[in-house]
Structure formats: structure tokens, C-alpha cells
C-alpha positions in Angstrom: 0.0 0.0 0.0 2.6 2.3 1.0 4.5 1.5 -2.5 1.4 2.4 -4.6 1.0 5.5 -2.1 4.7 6.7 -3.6 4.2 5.8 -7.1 0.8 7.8 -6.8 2.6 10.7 -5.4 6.0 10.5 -7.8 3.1 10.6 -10.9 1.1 13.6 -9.3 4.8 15.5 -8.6 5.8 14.3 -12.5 2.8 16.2 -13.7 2.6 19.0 -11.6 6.5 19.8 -12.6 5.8 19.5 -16.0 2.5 21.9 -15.9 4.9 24.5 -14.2 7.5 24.5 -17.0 4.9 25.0 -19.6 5.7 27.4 -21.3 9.2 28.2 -20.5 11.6 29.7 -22.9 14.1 26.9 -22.5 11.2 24.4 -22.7 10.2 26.0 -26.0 13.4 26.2 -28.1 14.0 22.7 -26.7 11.2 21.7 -28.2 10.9 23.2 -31.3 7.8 24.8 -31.2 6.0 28.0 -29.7 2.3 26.9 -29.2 0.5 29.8 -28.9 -3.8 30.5 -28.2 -5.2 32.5 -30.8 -9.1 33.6 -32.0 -9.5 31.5 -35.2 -13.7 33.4 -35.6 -12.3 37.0 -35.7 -11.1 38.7 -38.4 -9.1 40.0 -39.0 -7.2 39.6 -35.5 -7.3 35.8 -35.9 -9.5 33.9 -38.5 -9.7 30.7 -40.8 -8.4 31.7 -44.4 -9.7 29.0 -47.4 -7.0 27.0 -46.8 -7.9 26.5 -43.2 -4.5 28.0 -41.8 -5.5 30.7 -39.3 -4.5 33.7 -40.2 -4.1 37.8 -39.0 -2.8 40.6 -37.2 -1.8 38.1 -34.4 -0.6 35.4 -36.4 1.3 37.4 -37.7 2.6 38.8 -34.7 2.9 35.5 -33.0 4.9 34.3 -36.1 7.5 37.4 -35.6 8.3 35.7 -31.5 8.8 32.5 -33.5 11.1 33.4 -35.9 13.0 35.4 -33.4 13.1 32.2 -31.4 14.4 30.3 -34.5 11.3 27.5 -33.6 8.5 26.7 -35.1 4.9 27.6 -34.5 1.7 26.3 -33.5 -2.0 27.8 -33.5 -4.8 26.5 -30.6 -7.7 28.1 -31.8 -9.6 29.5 -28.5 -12.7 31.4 -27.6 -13.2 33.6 -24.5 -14.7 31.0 -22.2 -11.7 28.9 -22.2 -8.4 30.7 -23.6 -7.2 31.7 -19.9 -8.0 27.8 -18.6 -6.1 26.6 -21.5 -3.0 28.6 -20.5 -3.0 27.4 -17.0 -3.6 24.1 -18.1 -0.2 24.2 -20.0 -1.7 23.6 -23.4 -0.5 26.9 -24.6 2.7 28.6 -24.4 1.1 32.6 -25.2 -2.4 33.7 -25.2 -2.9 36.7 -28.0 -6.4 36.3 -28.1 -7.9 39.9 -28.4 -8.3 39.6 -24.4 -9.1 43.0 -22.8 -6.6 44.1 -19.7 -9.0 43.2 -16.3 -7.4 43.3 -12.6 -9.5 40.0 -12.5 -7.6 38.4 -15.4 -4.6 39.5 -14.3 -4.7 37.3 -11.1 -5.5 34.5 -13.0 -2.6 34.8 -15.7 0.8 36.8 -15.9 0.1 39.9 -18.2 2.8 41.0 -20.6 3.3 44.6 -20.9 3.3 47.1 -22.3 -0.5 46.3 -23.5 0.3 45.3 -27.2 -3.1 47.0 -28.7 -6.3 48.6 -27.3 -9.7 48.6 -28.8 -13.2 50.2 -27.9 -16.7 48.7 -27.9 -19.1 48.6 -30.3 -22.3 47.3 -32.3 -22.8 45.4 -35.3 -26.3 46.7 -35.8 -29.1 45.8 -38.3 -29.7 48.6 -40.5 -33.5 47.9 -39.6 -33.7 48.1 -36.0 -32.5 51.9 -36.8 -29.8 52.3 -33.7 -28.7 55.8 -33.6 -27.3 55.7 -29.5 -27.1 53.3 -27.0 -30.2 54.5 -25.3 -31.8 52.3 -28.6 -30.7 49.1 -27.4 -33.3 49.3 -24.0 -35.3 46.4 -23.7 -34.0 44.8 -27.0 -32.1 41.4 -27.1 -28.4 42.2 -28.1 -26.3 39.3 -29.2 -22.6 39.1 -27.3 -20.1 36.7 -26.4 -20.3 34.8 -23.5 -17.2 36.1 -21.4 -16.6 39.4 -22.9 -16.4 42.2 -19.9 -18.6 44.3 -21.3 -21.4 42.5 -21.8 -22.8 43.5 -17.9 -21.8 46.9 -17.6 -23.8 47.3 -21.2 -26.8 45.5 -20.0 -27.0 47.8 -16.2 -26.3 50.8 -18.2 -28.4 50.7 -21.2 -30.7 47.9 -20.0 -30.2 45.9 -22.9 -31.1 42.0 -23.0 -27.9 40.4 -23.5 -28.2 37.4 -25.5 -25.2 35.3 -24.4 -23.3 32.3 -26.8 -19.9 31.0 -27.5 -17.1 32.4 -30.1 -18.1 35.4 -32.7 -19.8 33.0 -35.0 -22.5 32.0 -33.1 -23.9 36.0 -32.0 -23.2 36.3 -36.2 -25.7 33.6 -36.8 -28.2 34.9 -34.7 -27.8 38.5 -36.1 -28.5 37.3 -39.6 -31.3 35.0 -38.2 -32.7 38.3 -36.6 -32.5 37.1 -33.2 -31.0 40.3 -31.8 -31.1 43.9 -33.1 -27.3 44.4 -32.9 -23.9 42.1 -32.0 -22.4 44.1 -28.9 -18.3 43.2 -29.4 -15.0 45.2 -30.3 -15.0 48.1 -32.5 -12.1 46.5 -34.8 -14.1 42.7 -35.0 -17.2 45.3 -36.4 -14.7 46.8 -38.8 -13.2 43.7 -40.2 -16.8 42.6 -40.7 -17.8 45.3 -42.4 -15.1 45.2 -45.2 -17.7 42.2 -46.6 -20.1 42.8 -48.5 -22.1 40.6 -47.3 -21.9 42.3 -44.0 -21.9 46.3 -45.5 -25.3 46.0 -47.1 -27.6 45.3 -44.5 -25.6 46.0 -41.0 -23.5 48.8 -39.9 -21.5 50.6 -37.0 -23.9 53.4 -36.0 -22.9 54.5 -32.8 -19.8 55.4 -31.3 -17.5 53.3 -29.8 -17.0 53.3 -25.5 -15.0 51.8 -23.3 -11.5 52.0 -24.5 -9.9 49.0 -22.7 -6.3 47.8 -23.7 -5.5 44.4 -24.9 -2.5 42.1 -23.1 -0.3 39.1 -23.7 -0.3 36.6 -21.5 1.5 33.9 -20.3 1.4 31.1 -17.4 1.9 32.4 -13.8 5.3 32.1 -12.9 6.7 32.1 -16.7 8.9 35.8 -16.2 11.3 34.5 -18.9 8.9 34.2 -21.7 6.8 37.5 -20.2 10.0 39.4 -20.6 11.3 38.5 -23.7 7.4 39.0 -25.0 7.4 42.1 -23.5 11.0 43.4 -25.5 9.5 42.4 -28.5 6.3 44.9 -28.0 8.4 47.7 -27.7 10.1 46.9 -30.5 7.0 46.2 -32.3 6.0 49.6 -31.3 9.2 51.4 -32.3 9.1 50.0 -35.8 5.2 51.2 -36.1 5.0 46.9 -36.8 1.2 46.6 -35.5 0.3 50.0 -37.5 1.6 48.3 -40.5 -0.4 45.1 -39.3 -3.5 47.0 -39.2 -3.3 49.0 -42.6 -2.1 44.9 -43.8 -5.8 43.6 -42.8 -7.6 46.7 -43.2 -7.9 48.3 -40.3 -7.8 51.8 -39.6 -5.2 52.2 -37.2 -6.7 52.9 -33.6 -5.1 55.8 -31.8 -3.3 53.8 -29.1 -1.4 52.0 -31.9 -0.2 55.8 -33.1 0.2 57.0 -30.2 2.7 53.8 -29.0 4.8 54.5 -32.0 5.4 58.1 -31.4 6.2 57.7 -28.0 8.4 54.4 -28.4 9.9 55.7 -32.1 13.3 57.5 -30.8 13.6 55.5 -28.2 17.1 54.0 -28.5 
């Protein structure tokens, strides 16, 4: 009894060591391979091009730590409800998943910083429901993703029925199925979406975006080697102007925090 008591324990230990070098930089290049959690549902931050390959602003980005890591890389596709469990859980290396910078979220995962991006909220609305200001969406079932931050303080403030469900393409489905009046979600999602014209002729962005919340990196508690070298890399990224150019790439008008990083990272030496 007492034998199978150590073998139980020496297994446990075994995976518990190897959860808490998930992730590490020498773990990585060892392996050959940075597996990082992306959106694979939202253009054009992270989306499924014809091929299948996911593609975007942070593939691209994610590709750029790989290559300076002379490894290879890896996409997990994730959605809001599980990309921060999926990090703890060692599946993933780096999580650049569009995830909004939360005190909560932060004692859950180790934020990289500076925040690599910064968005604003919006709505997707049917041209028909005629939204002209938030005060619109009272009493009306808005469509949102089930996780995203916003989605009570929009509801308390605007009294809004928030119609929860997983990823982007689900609230999409709904939208077109005229379930809700609008898709509550970030202002840049809403912008990709309407550079399709399939999207353009019957739905718009009518009201102005709130709620500027920046974006962050993250990586497992504990990994400072991999936050740090993450974090050099941003302000590179933001000296060169790399994530402007990103956004004009996928066109997307670049958002004022990704000008204003550049100028004040530019002449930095």
C-alpha cells in the first residue's frame, strides 16, 4: 500500500513539474515549437483563411516571436470562455487572443506589458432596427459573447437584454437570423466585418465606440522568462510602427493607441 502510495505521489509531482515548465523559454526552443492560443472566428485579429490556416494581425505577430526564437509555430484556436484555462492548463505557451486588460484576469494569468493593442466597444447593428445611440438598445435582445467584460456593464447601463453564446460566429448567426437587433463586441471585429459585403449591405457601426480597454499578452503564472522576452519584442514592435503596418495589412484603420505607442516608443534607443 505504502508502495502504490509513492508511485501515486511520484506521478502527481511528474505532472505537476511539468504543468509549471509549460511554457518556458528553454522548454520551447527545446522543443521546437512555440504553441501559442489564438481567436480562429475573428477577423481579422485571428480567422480561418480558405486553406484552413489561421491567419491575422496576431498570427502574424505570433509568427515574428517565433522566428526570433528560431522554432517553429503552433496555432490552438480559442474562444473567450476557455483561452485563460487553456493557458493554465499548460496547453498553450502565449495567449494573443484579443483579451481586454481586467485586474481580475490578471490574477489569474501573468500579463505582458506594455499592453500590445487597445480597442473600444461597439455594435454590429441591423440597418432595420434603426440604432442611432445606445439609449436604442433598451429592452432589446443584443447578441454578445459569452465572457466578454462588457457585456454587464452594457446591460446595467443601457438595459439591454444580453443574448449570451460562445465564439463570434454564433452571436453572427443569430444577427443574420434576426434574433438580436445588434452584436455588442469590439469596435475592430465590427470593422473587419464590415469590409464584406455581405456584411456592408444590411448591417452597420452606428454608434460610437466606448469603453477603450487595452489588450494584453499573457503567459502562465510564474513564466517571467517568456513574459519578458514578450514584452521586448512589444516595444520593438512599437518602435518600428510593426502593428500599424499590421492594421493597414488587414484593413484596419489604425486605432489611436497604436499611433500613439509609436510616437512615443519611435526614438527611443
Amino acid at each position: 500500500m505504502k508502495r502504490l502510495s509513492f508511485i501515486v505521489a511520484g506521478i502527481t509531482l511528474a505532472m505537476l513539474t511539468a504543468q509549471a515548465s509549460a511554457g518556458k523559454l528553454d522548454d520551447i526552443k527545446a522543443r521546437g515549437t512555440l504553441i501559442v492560443g489564438t481567436k480562429a472566428d475573428y477577423k481579422p485579429f485571428g480567422f480561418r483563411d480558405p486553406s484552413g490556416a489561421i491567419v491575422g494581425i496576431e498570427p502574424d505577430l505570433a509568427a515574428d516571436l517565433a522566428k526570433q526564437l528560431g522554432v517553429k509555430l503552433e496555432f490552438v484556436p480559442v474562444v473567450a470562455a476557455n483561452r485563460m484555462e487553456f493557458l493554465k492548463q499548460g496547453k498553450i505557451d502565449l495567449l494573443i487572443a484579443t483579451m481586454s486588460d481586467k485586474p481580475e484576469r490578471r490574477k489569474v494569468v501573468e500579463a505582458v506589458d506594455p499592453p500590445y493593442y487597445s480597442d473600444s466597444v461597439n455594435v454590429l447593428a441591423s440597418n432595420r432596427a434603426k440604432i442611432t445611440s445606445w439609449e436604442d438598445l433598451k429592452d432589446k435582445p443584443v447578441c454578445a459573447t459569452i465572457g466578454s467584460f462588457y457585456n454587464k456593464s452594457v446591460a446595467e447601463k443601457y438595459s439591454a437584454k444580453i443574448v449570451g453564446l460562445d465564439g463570434s460566429d454564433k452571436p453572427l448567426v443569430a444577427l443574420k437570423q434576426g434574433n438580436c437587433v445588434g452584436y455588442l463586441y469590439d469596435q475592430t471585429f465590427i470593422q473587419g466585418k464590415l469590409l464584406d459585403k455581405q456584411w456592408s449591405a444590411d448591417y452597420s457601426m452606428p454608434l460610437k465606440g466606448i469603453m477603450e480597454t487595452p489588450w494584453i499578452m499573457a503567459v502562465a503564472p510564474g513564466n517571467d522568462d517568456l513574459r519578458d522576452f514578450v514584452s521586448k519584442a512589444t516595444i520593438e514592435w512599437m518602435k518600428k510602427g510593426t502593428i500599424v503596418d499590421l492594421e493597414q495589412k488587414w484593413g484596419i484603420t489604425p486605432t489611436d493607441y497604436s499611433k500613439r505607442m509609436h510616437d512615443k516608443y519611435k526614438n527611443q534607443s
